[in-house]
C-alpha positions, -999 to +999 in steps of 0.1 A: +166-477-015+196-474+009+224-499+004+235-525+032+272-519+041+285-554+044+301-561+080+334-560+072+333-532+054+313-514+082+341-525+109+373-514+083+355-479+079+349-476+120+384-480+126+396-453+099+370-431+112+378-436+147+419-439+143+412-400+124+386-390+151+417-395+177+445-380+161+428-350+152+430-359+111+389-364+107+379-347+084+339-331+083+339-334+046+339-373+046+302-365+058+289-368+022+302-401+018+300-423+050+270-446+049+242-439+078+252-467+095+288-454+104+273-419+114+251-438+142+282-458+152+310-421+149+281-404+172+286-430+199+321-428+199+322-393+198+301-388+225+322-413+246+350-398+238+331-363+255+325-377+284+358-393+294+385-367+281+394-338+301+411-307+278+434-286+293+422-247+286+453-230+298+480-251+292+477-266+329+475-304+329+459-327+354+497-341+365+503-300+377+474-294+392+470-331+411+508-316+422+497-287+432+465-297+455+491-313+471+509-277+481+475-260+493+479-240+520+455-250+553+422-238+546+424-218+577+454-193+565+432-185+533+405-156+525+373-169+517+359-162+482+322-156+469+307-176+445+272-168+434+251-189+407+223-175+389+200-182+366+192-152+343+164-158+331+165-161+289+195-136+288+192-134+247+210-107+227+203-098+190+240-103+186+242-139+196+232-167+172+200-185+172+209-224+177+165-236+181+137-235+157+119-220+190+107-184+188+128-159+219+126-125+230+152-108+235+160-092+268+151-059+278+180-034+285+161-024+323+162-065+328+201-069+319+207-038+339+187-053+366+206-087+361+239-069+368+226-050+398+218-089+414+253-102+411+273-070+421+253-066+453+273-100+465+302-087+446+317-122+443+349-134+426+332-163+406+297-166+389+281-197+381+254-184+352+222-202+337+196-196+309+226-173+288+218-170+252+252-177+238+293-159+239+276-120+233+253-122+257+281-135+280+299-101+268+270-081+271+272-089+307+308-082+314+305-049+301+275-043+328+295-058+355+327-036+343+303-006+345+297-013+382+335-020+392+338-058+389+356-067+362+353-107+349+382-111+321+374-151+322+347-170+312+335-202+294+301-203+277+288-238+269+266-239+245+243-269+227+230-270+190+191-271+191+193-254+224+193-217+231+203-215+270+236-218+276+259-221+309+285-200+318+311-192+344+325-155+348+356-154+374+382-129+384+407-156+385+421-175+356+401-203+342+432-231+337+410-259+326+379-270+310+365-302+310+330-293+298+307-319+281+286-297+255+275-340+244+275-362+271+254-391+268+227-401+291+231-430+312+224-463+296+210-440+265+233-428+239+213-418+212+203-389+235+222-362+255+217-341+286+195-312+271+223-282+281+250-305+290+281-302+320+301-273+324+334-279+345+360-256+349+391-254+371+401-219+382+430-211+399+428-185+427+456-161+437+487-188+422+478-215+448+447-227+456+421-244+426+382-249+425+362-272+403+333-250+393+303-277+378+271-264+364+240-279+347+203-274+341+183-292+340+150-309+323+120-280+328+087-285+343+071-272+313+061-304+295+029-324+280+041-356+295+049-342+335+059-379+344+081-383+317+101-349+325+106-357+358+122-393+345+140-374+322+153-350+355+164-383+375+184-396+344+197-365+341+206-361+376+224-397+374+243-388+348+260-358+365+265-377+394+284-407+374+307-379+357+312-363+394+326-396+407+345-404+380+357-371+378+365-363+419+384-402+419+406-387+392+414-355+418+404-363+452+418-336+471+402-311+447+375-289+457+345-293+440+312-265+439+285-278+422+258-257+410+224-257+388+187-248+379+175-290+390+141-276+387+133-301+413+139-292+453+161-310+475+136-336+483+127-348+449+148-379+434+168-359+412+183-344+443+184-374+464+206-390+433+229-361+429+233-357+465+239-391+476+264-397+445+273-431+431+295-437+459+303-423+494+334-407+480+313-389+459+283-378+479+278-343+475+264-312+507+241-286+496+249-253+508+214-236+525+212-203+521+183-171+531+174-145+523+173-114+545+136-127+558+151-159+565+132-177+532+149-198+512+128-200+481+145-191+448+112-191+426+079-189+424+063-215+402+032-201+393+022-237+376+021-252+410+013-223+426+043-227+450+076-210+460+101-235+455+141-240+459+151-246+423+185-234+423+210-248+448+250-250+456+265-284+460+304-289+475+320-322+477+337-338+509+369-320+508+351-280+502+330-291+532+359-293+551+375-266+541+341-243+545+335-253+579+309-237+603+318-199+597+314-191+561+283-172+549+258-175+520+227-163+511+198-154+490+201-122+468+165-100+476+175-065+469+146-046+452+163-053+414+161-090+420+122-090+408+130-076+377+161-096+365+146-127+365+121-155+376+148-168+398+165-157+428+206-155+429+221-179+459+260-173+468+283-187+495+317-182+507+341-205+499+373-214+512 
């Protein structure tokens, strides 16, 4: 029978585990011998303590880079960049680490090469990745993107345990800051997390302009409770847009490019939440983008029997600005496109 940890005792051994948690002194070990009670309570805090701490990934803190926004040159005196996002489609490598009890297939070599044809048709100088098995499939990729000229030396891969599809950035430009959430908490639920969690990365482009790069995914369609999934999408959805706000007051003039597999189009609620924000300042302008037909679709869910616009671009107030009326963007169609994935690559120029 489990032993009650009187109160005090509970409260004493919070503040030790939290006062250790902060300085960087806890210790994994103490695992065997913290009461279940204190592991419910060190969870919360830790995943608190995900969502509302940024880490600096390049030695680059917030105070120089809030400086430096300042010094951007006028958006009109700049070249624009490409970003593309893509969702690959369960890019799993025998090298990489299972992190599920779920059975996957690895990826074919033709798909992979096919993967790599898709993103260096747009050629772009940052790529905004879904459905990545893990760091080696990440590599894999490089070295198929290197074969074709475009080389990516920087790249993030965020991964969850229990889940095997990752997110990942590649970008030509160095990546001087990551603020991903691998464990950020649902709203109003903190016993349970965001399936694949947020990436969020600054990159720095060319020694003097910055982009916050944001990616998510997601819950899927594919469920035995369809209601529930799509509650589960919302919540999602809200959560992301509570970190955006928080995290776009802490950096107003930054640039923000949101991007993600919603599984949900722009009309459903998910998309309404995200798009709208939880404020005005925070309100977010999806980039629409075609193909060479003029469609916009990005999937075909067979389920449903529809072709549907799953994956989609978000920029915040101040990148759609800076965009304007004359950038491009668009809907990757070329012939290798069907056999990459199940979803269509979308890129835009920013600026």
């Amino acid at each position: 029978m489990r032993r009650a940890l009187r109160p005090d005792a509970l409260i004493i051994t919070l503040v030790l585990v939290c006062v250790g948690l902060l300085t960087g002194k806890y210790a994994p070990s103490w695992g065997s011998v913290l009461p279940d009670a204190v592991h419910e309570a060190l969870a919360d805090t830790k995943a608190d303590a995900d969502f509302g701490a940024a880490a600096s990934f390049d030695g680059e803190s917030d105070e120089v880079v809030n400086h430096n926004l300042k010094l951007m040159p006028a958006a009109d005196k700049c070249e624009p960049l490409t970003f593309l996002m893509f969702n690959a489609h369960n890019y799993f490598v025998r090298e990489d680490d299972q992190r599920s009890r779920y059975k996957i297939t690895i990826k074919k070599e033709s798909e992979r090469e096919a993967v790599a044809d898709v993103i260096a048709s747009a050629a772009p100088q940052i790529v905004g990745l879904v459905e990545m098995g893990g760091p080696r499939a990440v590599e894999d990729l490089q070295m198929r993107l290197r074969a074709r000229g475009l080389d990516y030396p920087y790249s993030r891969v965020l991964t969850r345990g229990g889940e095997d599809r990752a997110l990942a950035v590649l970008s030509q430009h160095p990546i001087v800051q990551d603020h991903s959430r691998a464990n950020c908490a649902l709203h109003g639920n903190k016993r349970q997390k965001m399936l694949r969690g947020i990436l969020d990365v600054t990159v720095r482009v060319g020694g003097e302009r910055y982009f916050r790069v944001v990616g998510a995914h997601l819950k899927s369609r594919v469920s035995d409770d369809p209601a529930a999934a799509t509650a589960r999408r919302a919540l999602e959805a809200r959560t992301l847009a509570m970190y955006l706000q928080q995290e776009m007051r802490k950096q107003p003039l930054m640039p923000f490019v949101v991007y993600g597999d919603w599984n949900d189009g722009p009309a459903d609620d998910s998309l309404k939440i995200l798009r709208h924000g939880m404020s005005a300042d925070a309100a977010l302008t999806r980039v629409k983008a075609a193909d060479s037909a003029g469609l916009t679709w990005t999937i075909y869910y067979a389920a449903a029997e529809e072709y549907c616009v799953f994956d989609q671009i978000y920029v915040n107030s101040v990148l759609r600005s800076r965009r304007g009326r004359k950038l491009n963007s668009g809907v990757v169609d070329i012939p290798a496109a069907a056999q990459a994935a199940d979803h269509r690559a979308v890129w835009c120029e920013l600026r």
